[in-house]
VEXBA-879765 format. One line per 3 residues: their letters; for each residue x, y, z of C-alpha. Coordinates in steps of 0.5 Angstrom, whole numbers, plus 500, padded with zeros to 3 digits. Example, Ala and Ser with C-alpha at 12.3 -4.5 7.8 and 13.67 -1.06 7.14 Angstrom:
BEGIN
as> 525 491 516; 527 498 514
//
This chain:
BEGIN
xxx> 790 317 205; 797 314 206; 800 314 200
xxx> 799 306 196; 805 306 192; 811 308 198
xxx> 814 301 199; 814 302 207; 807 301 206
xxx> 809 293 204; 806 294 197; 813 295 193
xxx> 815 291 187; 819 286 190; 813 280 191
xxx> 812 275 186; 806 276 183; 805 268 182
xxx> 806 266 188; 801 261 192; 796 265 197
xxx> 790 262 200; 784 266 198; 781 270 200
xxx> 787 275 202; 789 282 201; 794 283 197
xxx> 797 286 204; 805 283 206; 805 278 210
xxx> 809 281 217; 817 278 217; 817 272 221
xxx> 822 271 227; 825 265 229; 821 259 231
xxx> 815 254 227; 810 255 232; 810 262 232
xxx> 811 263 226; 805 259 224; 802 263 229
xxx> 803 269 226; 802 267 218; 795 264 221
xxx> 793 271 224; 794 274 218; 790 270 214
xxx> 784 271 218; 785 279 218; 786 278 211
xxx> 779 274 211; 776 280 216; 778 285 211
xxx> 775 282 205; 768 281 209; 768 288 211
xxx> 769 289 203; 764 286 201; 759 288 206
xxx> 761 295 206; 759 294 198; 751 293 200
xxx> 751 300 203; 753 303 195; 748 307 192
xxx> 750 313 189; 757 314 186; 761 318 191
xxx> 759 312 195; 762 308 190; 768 312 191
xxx> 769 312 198; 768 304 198; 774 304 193
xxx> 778 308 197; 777 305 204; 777 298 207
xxx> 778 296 199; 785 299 198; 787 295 204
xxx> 784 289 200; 787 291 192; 791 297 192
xxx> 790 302 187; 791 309 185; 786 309 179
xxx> 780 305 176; 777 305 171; 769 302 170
xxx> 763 302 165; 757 299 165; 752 297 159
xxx> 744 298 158; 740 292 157; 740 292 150
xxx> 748 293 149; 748 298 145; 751 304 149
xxx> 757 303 154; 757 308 160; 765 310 163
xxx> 768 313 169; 774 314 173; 775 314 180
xxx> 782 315 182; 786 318 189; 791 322 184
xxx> 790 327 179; 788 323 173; 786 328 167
xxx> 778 327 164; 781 327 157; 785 322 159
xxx> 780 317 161; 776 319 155; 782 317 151
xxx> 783 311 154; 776 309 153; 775 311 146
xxx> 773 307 141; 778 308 137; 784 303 140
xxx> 783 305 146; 787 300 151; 780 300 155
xxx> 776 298 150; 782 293 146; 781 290 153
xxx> 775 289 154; 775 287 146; 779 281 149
xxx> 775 280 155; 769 278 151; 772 273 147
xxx> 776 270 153; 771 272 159; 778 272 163
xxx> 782 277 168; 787 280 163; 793 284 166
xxx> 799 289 163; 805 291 166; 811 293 164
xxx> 815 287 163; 809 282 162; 810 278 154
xxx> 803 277 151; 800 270 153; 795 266 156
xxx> 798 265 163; 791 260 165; 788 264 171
xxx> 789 271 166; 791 273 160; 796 278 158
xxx> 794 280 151; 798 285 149; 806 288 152
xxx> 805 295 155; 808 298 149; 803 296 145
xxx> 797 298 149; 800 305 149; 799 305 156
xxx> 804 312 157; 800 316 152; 793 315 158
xxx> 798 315 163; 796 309 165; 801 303 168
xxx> 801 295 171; 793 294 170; 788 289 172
xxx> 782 288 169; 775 285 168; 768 285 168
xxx> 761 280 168; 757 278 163; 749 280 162
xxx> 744 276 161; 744 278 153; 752 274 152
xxx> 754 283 152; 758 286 157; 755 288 163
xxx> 760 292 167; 768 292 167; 774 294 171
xxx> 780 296 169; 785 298 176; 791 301 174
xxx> 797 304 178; 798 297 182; 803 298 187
xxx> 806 291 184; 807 287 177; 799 284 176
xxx> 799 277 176; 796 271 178; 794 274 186
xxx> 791 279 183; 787 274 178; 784 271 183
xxx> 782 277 188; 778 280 181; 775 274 180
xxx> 772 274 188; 771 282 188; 768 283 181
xxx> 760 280 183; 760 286 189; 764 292 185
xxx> 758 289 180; 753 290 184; 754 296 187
xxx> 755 300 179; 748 297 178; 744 301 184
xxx> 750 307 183; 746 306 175; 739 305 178
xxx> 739 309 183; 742 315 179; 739 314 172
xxx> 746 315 168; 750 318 173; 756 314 171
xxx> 757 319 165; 763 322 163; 764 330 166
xxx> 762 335 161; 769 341 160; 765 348 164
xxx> 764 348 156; 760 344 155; 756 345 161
xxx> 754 352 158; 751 350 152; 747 344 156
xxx> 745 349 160; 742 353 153; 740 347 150
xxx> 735 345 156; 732 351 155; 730 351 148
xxx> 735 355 144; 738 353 138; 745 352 135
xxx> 745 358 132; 742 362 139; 747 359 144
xxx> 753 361 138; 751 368 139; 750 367 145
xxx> 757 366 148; 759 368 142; 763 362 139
xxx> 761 360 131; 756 355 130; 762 349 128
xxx> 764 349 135; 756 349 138; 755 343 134
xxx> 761 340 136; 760 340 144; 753 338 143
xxx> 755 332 139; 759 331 145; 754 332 150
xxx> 749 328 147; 755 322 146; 757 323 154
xxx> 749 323 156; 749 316 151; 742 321 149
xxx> 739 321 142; 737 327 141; 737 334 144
xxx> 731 332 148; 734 326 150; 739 330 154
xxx> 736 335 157; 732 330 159; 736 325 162
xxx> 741 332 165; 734 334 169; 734 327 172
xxx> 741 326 173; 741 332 177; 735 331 180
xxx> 738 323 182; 743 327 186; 741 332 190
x> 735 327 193
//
Protein backbone atom coordinates (compact mmCIF):
# COMPACT_ATOMS: atom_id res chain seq x y z
CA UNK A 1 0.00 0.00 0.00
CA UNK A 2 1.56 3.54 -0.87
CA UNK A 3 2.53 5.14 1.85
CA UNK A 4 -0.94 7.40 3.25
CA UNK A 5 0.98 10.20 4.87
CA UNK A 6 3.50 11.31 1.77
CA UNK A 7 2.32 14.79 1.01
CA UNK A 8 2.50 13.96 -2.98
CA UNK A 9 -0.55 11.56 -2.41
CA UNK A 10 -2.79 14.86 -1.86
CA UNK A 11 -3.06 14.20 2.08
CA UNK A 12 -0.67 16.80 3.68
CA UNK A 13 -1.06 19.09 6.04
CA UNK A 14 -1.90 22.14 4.17
CA UNK A 15 -5.90 21.68 3.96
CA UNK A 16 -8.18 23.09 6.13
CA UNK A 17 -10.05 20.97 8.29
CA UNK A 18 -13.31 23.05 8.33
CA UNK A 19 -13.64 23.96 5.28
CA UNK A 20 -17.30 23.45 3.63
CA UNK A 21 -17.46 19.94 1.69
CA UNK A 22 -20.45 18.39 0.27
CA UNK A 23 -21.26 14.77 1.79
CA UNK A 24 -20.41 12.35 1.09
CA UNK A 25 -16.84 12.77 -0.25
CA UNK A 26 -13.63 11.26 0.71
CA UNK A 27 -11.02 13.08 2.25
CA UNK A 28 -9.13 12.89 -1.11
CA UNK A 29 -7.89 16.59 -2.69
CA UNK A 30 -9.89 17.85 -5.09
CA UNK A 31 -7.44 17.88 -8.68
CA UNK A 32 -6.09 21.84 -9.15
CA UNK A 33 -8.43 23.57 -11.61
CA UNK A 34 -7.01 25.05 -14.60
CA UNK A 35 -8.43 28.20 -15.94
CA UNK A 36 -12.00 28.52 -17.31
CA UNK A 37 -15.73 28.35 -15.12
CA UNK A 38 -17.05 25.85 -17.00
CA UNK A 39 -14.07 23.39 -16.92
CA UNK A 40 -13.37 23.89 -13.74
CA UNK A 41 -17.31 23.16 -12.79
CA UNK A 42 -16.72 20.05 -14.83
CA UNK A 43 -14.19 18.92 -13.04
CA UNK A 44 -15.10 19.67 -9.26
CA UNK A 45 -18.30 17.67 -10.55
CA UNK A 46 -16.61 14.78 -11.33
CA UNK A 47 -14.88 14.50 -8.37
CA UNK A 48 -17.71 14.52 -6.44
CA UNK A 49 -19.23 11.76 -7.96
CA UNK A 50 -16.06 9.55 -7.84
CA UNK A 51 -15.84 10.44 -4.26
CA UNK A 52 -19.61 9.40 -4.08
CA UNK A 53 -18.62 6.11 -6.18
CA UNK A 54 -15.92 5.38 -3.69
CA UNK A 55 -17.69 5.84 -0.63
CA UNK A 56 -20.58 3.20 -2.14
CA UNK A 57 -18.04 0.95 -2.73
CA UNK A 58 -17.20 1.50 0.90
CA UNK A 59 -20.10 0.59 2.27
CA UNK A 60 -21.16 -2.29 0.20
CA UNK A 61 -17.75 -3.79 0.23
CA UNK A 62 -18.48 -3.74 4.61
CA UNK A 63 -21.24 -6.40 3.77
CA UNK A 64 -18.68 -8.90 2.83
CA UNK A 65 -17.10 -8.33 6.41
CA UNK A 66 -17.37 -11.52 8.56
CA UNK A 67 -14.19 -12.23 10.15
CA UNK A 68 -11.27 -10.12 11.49
CA UNK A 69 -8.75 -10.34 8.51
CA UNK A 70 -11.73 -9.24 6.37
CA UNK A 71 -12.13 -6.49 8.54
CA UNK A 72 -8.53 -5.32 8.11
CA UNK A 73 -8.42 -5.77 4.32
CA UNK A 74 -11.49 -3.41 4.29
CA UNK A 75 -9.88 -1.05 6.42
CA UNK A 76 -6.86 -0.75 4.04
CA UNK A 77 -8.67 -0.75 0.89
CA UNK A 78 -11.15 1.37 -0.91
CA UNK A 79 -11.41 2.70 3.03
CA UNK A 80 -8.08 4.55 3.07
CA UNK A 81 -9.09 6.49 -0.10
CA UNK A 82 -12.30 7.58 1.83
CA UNK A 83 -10.67 8.18 5.60
CA UNK A 84 -7.02 7.94 5.56
CA UNK A 85 -5.29 6.41 8.29
CA UNK A 86 -2.14 4.48 9.40
CA UNK A 87 -3.84 3.08 12.93
CA UNK A 88 -7.41 2.23 14.19
CA UNK A 89 -8.19 1.24 17.05
CA UNK A 90 -11.86 -0.28 18.01
CA UNK A 91 -13.79 -2.16 20.70
CA UNK A 92 -17.16 -3.50 21.26
CA UNK A 93 -19.04 -4.27 24.20
CA UNK A 94 -21.25 -7.48 25.22
CA UNK A 95 -24.75 -7.11 25.57
CA UNK A 96 -24.66 -6.51 29.43
CA UNK A 97 -22.13 -3.94 29.21
CA UNK A 98 -20.08 -5.18 31.70
CA UNK A 99 -16.59 -6.20 29.52
CA UNK A 100 -15.41 -4.10 26.80
CA UNK A 101 -13.21 -6.12 24.03
CA UNK A 102 -10.18 -4.04 21.91
CA UNK A 103 -8.19 -4.38 19.06
CA UNK A 104 -5.63 -2.51 16.70
CA UNK A 105 -5.54 -2.77 13.24
CA UNK A 106 -2.61 -0.60 11.60
CA UNK A 107 -0.60 -0.43 8.33
CA UNK A 108 2.59 0.39 10.27
CA UNK A 109 4.32 -1.54 13.03
CA UNK A 110 2.48 -0.32 16.00
CA UNK A 111 3.29 -2.12 19.45
CA UNK A 112 0.59 -4.51 21.18
CA UNK A 113 1.66 -3.00 24.42
CA UNK A 114 0.99 0.17 23.28
CA UNK A 115 -2.49 -0.35 22.41
CA UNK A 116 -2.95 -1.93 25.41
CA UNK A 117 -1.67 1.14 27.16
CA UNK A 118 -3.74 3.35 25.12
CA UNK A 119 -6.84 1.02 26.03
CA UNK A 120 -6.16 0.86 29.75
CA UNK A 121 -8.55 1.58 32.30
CA UNK A 122 -6.40 3.64 34.07
CA UNK A 123 -6.25 7.11 31.77
CA UNK A 124 -5.69 5.56 28.89
CA UNK A 125 -6.57 8.08 26.27
CA UNK A 126 -9.00 5.63 24.54
CA UNK A 127 -10.81 4.93 27.27
CA UNK A 128 -10.89 8.81 28.48
CA UNK A 129 -12.54 9.34 24.88
CA UNK A 130 -14.67 7.05 25.20
CA UNK A 131 -15.43 8.17 28.73
CA UNK A 132 -16.38 11.62 27.09
CA UNK A 133 -18.31 9.92 24.19
CA UNK A 134 -20.67 8.66 26.48
CA UNK A 135 -21.64 11.67 27.82
CA UNK A 136 -21.70 13.71 24.64
CA UNK A 137 -22.44 10.90 21.90
CA UNK A 138 -20.29 13.33 19.61
CA UNK A 139 -17.09 12.97 17.20
CA UNK A 140 -14.19 13.84 19.34
CA UNK A 141 -10.94 14.92 17.80
CA UNK A 142 -7.17 15.41 19.28
CA UNK A 143 -4.47 16.78 17.54
CA UNK A 144 -1.52 18.89 18.12
CA UNK A 145 -2.40 22.29 17.99
CA UNK A 146 -6.21 21.78 18.78
CA UNK A 147 -7.51 23.68 22.27
CA UNK A 148 -10.10 21.75 24.15
CA UNK A 149 -13.90 22.69 23.41
CA UNK A 150 -16.71 22.03 21.78
CA UNK A 151 -16.53 23.00 18.01
CA UNK A 152 -20.62 21.91 17.32
CA UNK A 153 -20.26 18.92 14.65
CA UNK A 154 -17.35 17.38 17.62
CA UNK A 155 -15.65 17.93 20.41
CA UNK A 156 -11.94 18.49 21.33
CA UNK A 157 -11.86 17.27 25.16
CA UNK A 158 -8.61 17.57 25.90
CA UNK A 159 -4.78 19.16 24.02
CA UNK A 160 -2.72 16.45 22.87
CA UNK A 161 -0.40 16.79 25.74
CA UNK A 162 -2.98 16.28 28.06
CA UNK A 163 -4.00 13.02 26.18
CA UNK A 164 -0.44 12.04 26.34
CA UNK A 165 -0.67 10.87 22.94
CA UNK A 166 3.27 10.30 22.46
CA UNK A 167 3.60 8.08 25.24
CA UNK A 168 1.16 5.23 22.87
CA UNK A 169 2.49 6.68 20.09
CA UNK A 170 -0.41 8.03 18.98
CA UNK A 171 -1.08 11.55 16.86
CA UNK A 172 -4.15 13.47 15.02
CA UNK A 173 -7.40 11.18 16.10
CA UNK A 174 -10.79 10.96 15.03
CA UNK A 175 -12.82 8.92 17.23
CA UNK A 176 -16.41 7.62 17.66
CA UNK A 177 -18.78 4.97 18.30
CA UNK A 178 -22.59 3.89 18.61
CA UNK A 179 -25.13 3.38 21.22
CA UNK A 180 -26.72 -0.25 22.14
CA UNK A 181 -29.86 -0.76 23.17
CA UNK A 182 -29.22 -0.70 27.10
CA UNK A 183 -27.77 3.34 26.70
CA UNK A 184 -23.77 1.65 27.14
CA UNK A 185 -21.54 1.69 24.37
CA UNK A 186 -21.73 -0.54 21.88
CA UNK A 187 -18.63 -0.24 19.65
CA UNK A 188 -16.09 2.54 19.34
CA UNK A 189 -13.62 3.95 16.69
CA UNK A 190 -10.59 5.69 17.41
CA UNK A 191 -8.52 6.50 13.76
CA UNK A 192 -5.00 7.76 14.37
CA UNK A 193 -2.20 8.89 12.45
CA UNK A 194 -4.51 10.96 10.21
CA UNK A 195 -2.38 12.45 7.24
CA UNK A 196 -3.99 15.95 8.31
CA UNK A 197 -5.47 17.98 11.35
CA UNK A 198 -8.74 16.20 12.47
CA UNK A 199 -11.74 18.50 12.15
CA UNK A 200 -15.04 19.32 11.00
CA UNK A 201 -14.83 16.85 7.51
CA UNK A 202 -13.63 14.02 9.29
CA UNK A 203 -16.72 14.56 11.98
CA UNK A 204 -19.02 14.31 9.20
CA UNK A 205 -17.24 11.17 7.32
CA UNK A 206 -17.37 9.51 10.89
CA UNK A 207 -20.87 10.10 11.35
CA UNK A 208 -21.69 8.26 7.77
CA UNK A 209 -19.14 5.71 8.27
CA UNK A 210 -19.37 4.48 11.93
CA UNK A 211 -23.19 2.47 11.37
CA UNK A 212 -21.12 0.21 8.56
CA UNK A 213 -17.71 -0.09 10.44
CA UNK A 214 -20.40 -1.27 13.43
CA UNK A 215 -22.08 -3.51 11.48
CA UNK A 216 -19.32 -5.14 10.12
CA UNK A 217 -17.43 -5.60 14.15
CA UNK A 218 -20.78 -7.06 15.15
CA UNK A 219 -20.58 -10.18 12.33
CA UNK A 220 -16.58 -10.13 12.68
CA UNK A 221 -17.87 -10.79 16.96
CA UNK A 222 -20.57 -13.06 16.02
CA UNK A 223 -18.90 -14.92 13.65
CA UNK A 224 -15.72 -15.38 15.60
CA UNK A 225 -17.06 -15.62 19.11
CA UNK A 226 -14.42 -13.35 20.75
CA UNK A 227 -12.14 -12.86 18.45
CA UNK A 228 -11.61 -9.40 18.91
CA UNK A 229 -9.14 -10.00 22.07
CA UNK A 230 -6.05 -8.70 22.49
CA UNK A 231 -2.90 -11.03 21.55
CA UNK A 232 -1.33 -13.08 23.89
CA UNK A 233 2.83 -12.22 24.33
CA UNK A 234 4.49 -16.09 23.19
CA UNK A 235 4.27 -16.11 27.07
CA UNK A 236 1.25 -16.07 27.41
CA UNK A 237 0.37 -18.62 25.09
CA UNK A 238 2.32 -21.07 26.78
CA UNK A 239 0.55 -21.19 29.74
CA UNK A 240 -2.89 -21.01 27.94
CA UNK A 241 -1.88 -24.00 26.10
CA UNK A 242 -1.33 -25.71 30.01
CA UNK A 243 -4.23 -24.51 31.34
CA UNK A 244 -6.42 -25.98 28.48
CA UNK A 245 -4.95 -29.15 29.53
CA UNK A 246 -5.90 -29.16 33.23
CA UNK A 247 -2.66 -28.29 34.89
CA UNK A 248 -2.37 -26.36 37.93
CA UNK A 249 -0.41 -23.21 38.66
CA UNK A 250 2.12 -24.64 40.34
CA UNK A 251 2.53 -27.88 37.57
CA UNK A 252 2.94 -25.30 34.52
CA UNK A 253 5.70 -23.18 37.04
CA UNK A 254 7.67 -26.46 36.98
CA UNK A 255 6.97 -26.91 33.87
CA UNK A 256 8.59 -23.89 32.17
CA UNK A 257 10.40 -23.33 34.92
CA UNK A 258 9.19 -19.57 35.81
CA UNK A 259 7.85 -19.08 39.79
CA UNK A 260 4.41 -19.38 40.69
CA UNK A 261 3.92 -15.26 41.07
CA UNK A 262 4.90 -15.07 37.20
CA UNK A 263 2.07 -17.85 36.19
CA UNK A 264 -0.42 -16.54 38.50
CA UNK A 265 0.21 -13.10 36.66
CA UNK A 266 0.05 -14.32 33.09
CA UNK A 267 -3.18 -16.13 33.97
CA UNK A 268 -4.59 -13.17 35.16
CA UNK A 269 -3.81 -11.53 32.09
CA UNK A 270 -5.12 -14.12 29.82
CA UNK A 271 -8.58 -14.61 31.64
CA UNK A 272 -8.46 -10.18 31.36
CA UNK A 273 -7.82 -10.40 27.24
CA UNK A 274 -10.33 -13.53 26.99
CA UNK A 275 -13.08 -11.14 29.12
CA UNK A 276 -13.35 -15.08 30.87
CA UNK A 277 -14.28 -15.56 34.45
CA UNK A 278 -12.31 -18.46 35.29
CA UNK A 279 -9.76 -20.80 33.89
CA UNK A 280 -12.44 -22.86 32.54
CA UNK A 281 -13.92 -20.12 30.90
CA UNK A 282 -11.02 -19.41 29.03
CA UNK A 283 -9.72 -22.49 27.77
CA UNK A 284 -13.15 -22.66 26.56
CA UNK A 285 -13.74 -19.55 24.71
CA UNK A 286 -9.74 -20.10 23.50
CA UNK A 287 -11.20 -23.53 21.93
CA UNK A 288 -13.77 -21.55 20.09
CA UNK A 289 -12.04 -18.73 19.09
CA UNK A 290 -9.60 -21.37 17.40
CA UNK A 291 -12.00 -23.19 16.10
CA UNK A 292 -13.96 -19.65 14.75
CA UNK A 293 -10.81 -19.25 12.85
CA UNK A 294 -9.99 -22.11 10.76
CA UNK A 295 -13.60 -22.67 9.60
Amino acid sequence: MADISDPANGHGNNTNPDDEIAMPVSLAPVPPLPEGEGYGRTLRESHVKEGNSTFLEVAENSLDVARRDQFFSWLQGSFQYVFPHEVMICGIGDPDGENFSFDSFSSIRYPECRAEAATSEHGGVVWRAMDMWQRERRPLMLGEGLLPGDYGDYLVPFTHGEANLGEVALTNIAAHGMEGLNGNISTFFCFSHLPQQPGKKHARLLELLVPYLHSALVRVKMRGGDVLVKKFTGREHEVLQWVKKGKTNGEIAQILGISLYTVKNHVQNILRKLNAQNRSHAAAKANHILAARVK
